[in-house]
C-alpha atoms as one frame of an Amber mdcrd trajectory, in Angstrom:
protein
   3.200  16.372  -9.570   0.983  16.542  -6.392   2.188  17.102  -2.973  -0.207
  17.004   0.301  -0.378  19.513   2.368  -1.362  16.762   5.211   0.970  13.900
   5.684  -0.994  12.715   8.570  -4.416  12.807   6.959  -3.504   9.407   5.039
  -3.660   6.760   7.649  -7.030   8.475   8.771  -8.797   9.267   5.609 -10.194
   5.118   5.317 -13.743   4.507   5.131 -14.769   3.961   8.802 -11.869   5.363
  10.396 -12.795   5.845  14.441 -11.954   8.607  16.502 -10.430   8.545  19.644
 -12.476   9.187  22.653 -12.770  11.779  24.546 -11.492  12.769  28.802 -14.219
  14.350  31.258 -11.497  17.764  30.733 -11.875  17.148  27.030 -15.240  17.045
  27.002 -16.259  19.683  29.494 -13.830  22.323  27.048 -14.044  20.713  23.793
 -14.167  23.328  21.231 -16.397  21.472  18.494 -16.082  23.827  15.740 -12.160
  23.454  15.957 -12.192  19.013  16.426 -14.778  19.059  13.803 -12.544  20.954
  11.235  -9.105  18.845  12.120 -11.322  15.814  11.540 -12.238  16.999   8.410
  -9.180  18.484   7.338  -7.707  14.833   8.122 -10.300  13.033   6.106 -12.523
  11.529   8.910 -16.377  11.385   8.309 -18.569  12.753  10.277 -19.338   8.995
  12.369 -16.399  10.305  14.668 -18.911  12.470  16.129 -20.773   9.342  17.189
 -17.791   8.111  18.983 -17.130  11.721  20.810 -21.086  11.655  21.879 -20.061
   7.947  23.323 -17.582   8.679  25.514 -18.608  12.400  26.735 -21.860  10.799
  27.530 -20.202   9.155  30.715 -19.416  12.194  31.791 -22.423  14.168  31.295
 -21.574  16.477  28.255 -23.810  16.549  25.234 -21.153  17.329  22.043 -22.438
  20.661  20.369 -23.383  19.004  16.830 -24.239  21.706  14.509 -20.217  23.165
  15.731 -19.057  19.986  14.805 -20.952  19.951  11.515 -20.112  23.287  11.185
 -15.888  22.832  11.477 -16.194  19.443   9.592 -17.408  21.133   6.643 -14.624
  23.939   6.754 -12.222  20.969   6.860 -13.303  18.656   4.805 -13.258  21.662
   2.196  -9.967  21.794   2.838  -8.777  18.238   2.612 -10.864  17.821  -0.695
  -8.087  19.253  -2.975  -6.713  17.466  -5.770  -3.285  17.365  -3.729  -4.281
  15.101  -0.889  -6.476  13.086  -3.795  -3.190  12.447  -5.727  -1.182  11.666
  -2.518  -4.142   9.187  -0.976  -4.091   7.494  -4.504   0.195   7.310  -4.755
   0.237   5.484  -0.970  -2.457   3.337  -2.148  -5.255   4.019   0.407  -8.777
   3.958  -0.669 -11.412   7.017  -0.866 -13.164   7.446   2.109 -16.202   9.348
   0.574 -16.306  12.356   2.870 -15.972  15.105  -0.328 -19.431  16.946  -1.464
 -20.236  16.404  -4.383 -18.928  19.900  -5.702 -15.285  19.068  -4.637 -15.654
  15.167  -5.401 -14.925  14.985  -9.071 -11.720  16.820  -9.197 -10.335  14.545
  -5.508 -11.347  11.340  -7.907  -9.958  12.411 -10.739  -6.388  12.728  -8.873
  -6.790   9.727  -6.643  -7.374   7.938  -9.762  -3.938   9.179 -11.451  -2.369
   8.731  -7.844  -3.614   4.979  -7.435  -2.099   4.892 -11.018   1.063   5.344
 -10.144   1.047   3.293  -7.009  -0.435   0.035  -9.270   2.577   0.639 -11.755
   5.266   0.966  -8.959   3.707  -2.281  -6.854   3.934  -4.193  -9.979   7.849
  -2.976 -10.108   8.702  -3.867  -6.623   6.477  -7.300  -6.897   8.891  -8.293
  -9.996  11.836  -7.368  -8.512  11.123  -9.328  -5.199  10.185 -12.120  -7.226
  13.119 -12.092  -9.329  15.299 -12.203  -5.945  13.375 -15.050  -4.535  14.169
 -17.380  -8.059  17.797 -16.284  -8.101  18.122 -17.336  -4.511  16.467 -20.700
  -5.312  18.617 -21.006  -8.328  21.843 -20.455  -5.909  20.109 -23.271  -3.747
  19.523 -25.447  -7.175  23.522 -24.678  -8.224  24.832 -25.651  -4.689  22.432
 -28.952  -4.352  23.888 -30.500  -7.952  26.970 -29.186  -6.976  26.640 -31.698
  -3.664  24.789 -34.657  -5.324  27.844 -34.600  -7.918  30.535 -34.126  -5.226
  28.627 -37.547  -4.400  28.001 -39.174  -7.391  31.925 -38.957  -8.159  32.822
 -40.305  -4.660  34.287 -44.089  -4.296  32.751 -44.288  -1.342  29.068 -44.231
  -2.971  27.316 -47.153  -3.717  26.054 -48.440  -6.886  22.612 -48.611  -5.917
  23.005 -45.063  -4.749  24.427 -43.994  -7.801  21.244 -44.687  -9.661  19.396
 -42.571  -6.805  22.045 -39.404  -7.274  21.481 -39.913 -10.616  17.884 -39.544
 -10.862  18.059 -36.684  -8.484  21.150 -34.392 -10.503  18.606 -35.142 -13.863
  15.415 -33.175 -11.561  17.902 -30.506 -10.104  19.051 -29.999 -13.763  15.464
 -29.369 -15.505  14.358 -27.101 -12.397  17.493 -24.504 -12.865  16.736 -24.688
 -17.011  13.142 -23.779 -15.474  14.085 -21.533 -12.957  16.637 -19.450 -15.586
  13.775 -19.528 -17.924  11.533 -17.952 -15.698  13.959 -15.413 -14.823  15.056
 -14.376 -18.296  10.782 -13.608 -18.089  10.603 -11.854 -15.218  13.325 -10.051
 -16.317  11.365  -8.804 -20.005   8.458  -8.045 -17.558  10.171  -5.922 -15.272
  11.813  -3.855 -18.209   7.985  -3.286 -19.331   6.935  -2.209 -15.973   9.530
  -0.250 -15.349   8.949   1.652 -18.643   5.419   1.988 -17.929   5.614   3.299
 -14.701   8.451   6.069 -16.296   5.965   6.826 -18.711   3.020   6.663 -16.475
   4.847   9.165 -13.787   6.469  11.659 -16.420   2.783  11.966 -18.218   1.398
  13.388 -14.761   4.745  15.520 -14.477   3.991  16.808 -17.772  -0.024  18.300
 -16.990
């Protein structure tokens, strides 16, 4: 399987992503050739540039743009690699369109298996969450009729009331039949999922 050579690159390589600006020091010894290539290599389009020219622009310093363009291109070379495509697609983060078109087929190609796997192992975690939540309101079903017959049972309740307790328990009864139907579902679901997702991960261990 895939691994990424640039665990940081993957909450920066989103369409739009803005770069930080720039000090008066920063500016005045900014290597541009060297920030454009870690933006690159980090999957940042070239619109951080904009922001750099923004902010040394208070201070007087013009950013050198064909360094910048220059080190970009080096990184973004470098980023483009199947790998990181894989690993953007597994953590579920879009494509930020920064590959040329050279390198772009083979990134998509592995974002696409890596989104894969991150759709099959949401769906997993989504059933299993939602399983919890209707056990727990099953346990809140169960202790409810166990109250309302606690009640029902008691001398102390009144006729009138009885009727009331005994509407209620009839409701509490058809939402756990309900609720354990919907969890015997879930349950078939989640054993497809889960063999899907098995299937779906040992397929890319496999290539």
């Amino acid at each position: 399987m895939f691994r990424s050579f640039f665990p940081c690159a993957f909450t920066l390589a989103l369409a739009g992503c803005a770069a930080s600006g720039l000090s008066q020091a920063e500016c005045h010894t900014a290597d541009w050739r060297a920030i454009g290539y870690e933006d690159g290599s980090q999957g940042k389009n070239t619109a951080a540039l904009g922001e750099y020219r923004q902010s040394c622009a208070e201070h007087g310093v013009t950013p050198n743009f064909e360094a910048y363009m220059d080190g970009h291109g080096s990184g973004v070379a470098l980023f483009c690699r199947p790998q990181n495509g894989f690993q953007l697609g597994a953590r579920g983060y879009r494509y930020g369109g920064v590959c040329p078109a050279d390198l772009e087929q083979t990134f998509l190609t592995a974002h696409a298996d890596g989104l894969g796997l991150h759709q099959r192992r949401t769906t997993v975690d989504r059933l299993n969450k939602k399983i919890k939540r209707q056990h727990r309101r099953s346990q809140k079903t169960e202790k409810l009729m166990a109250e309302k017959t606690a009640a029902l049972i008691s001398p102390q309740t009144l006729a009138p009331q009885r009727l009331t307790i005994g509407v209620e328990l009839k409701q509490l009864t058809q939402e756990r039949v309900e609720l354990e139907r919907s969890i015997s579902q879930l349950e078939v679901d989640l054993d497809h999922a889960e063999q899907d997702y098995q299937e779906y991960r040992e397929s890319l261990e496999r290539r």
